[in-house]
C-alpha angles and dihedrals in degrees: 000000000000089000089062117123097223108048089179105098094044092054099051088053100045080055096051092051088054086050094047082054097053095036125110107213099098124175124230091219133016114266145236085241098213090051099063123116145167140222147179126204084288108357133078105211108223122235116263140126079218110064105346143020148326145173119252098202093180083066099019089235133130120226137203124224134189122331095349091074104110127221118266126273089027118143108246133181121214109188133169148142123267133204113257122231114231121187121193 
């Protein structure tokens, strides 16, 4: 709410949607967001919007924060799960 007396937390996430908008790091599939994970050649970056990743749903895109973002140009692995689709 815009009445809120601590506009902090809307705000952060109101920049990390625009970022998700201009990232790309976009997923094949929507997924399963808790599923989500990242790797380098030998290291899973952990999620946080601190010093690592996280998923953006609203673009379907993955970000890097802090220290995790790798250089450009390094090999990287997004993997995750994805709802089925049944039809009767």
């Amino acid at each position: 709410s815009i009445c809120a007396e601590d506009l902090a937390q809307p705000i952060n996430e109101i920049l990390v949607a625009a970022a998700g908008a201009a990232s790309e790091i976009g997923l094949e599939a929507v997924p399963i967001a808790g599923s989500v994970e990242v790797t380098l050649p030998e290291t899973l970056i952990p999620r946080s919007r601190f010093d690592g990743f996280d998923y953006t749903p609203i673009a379907n895109t993955v970000l890097f924060f802090g220290n995790a973002a790798p250089p450009v140009g390094t090999p990287f692995r997004i993997s995750y799960s994805t709802y089925a689709e049944i039809t009767r």
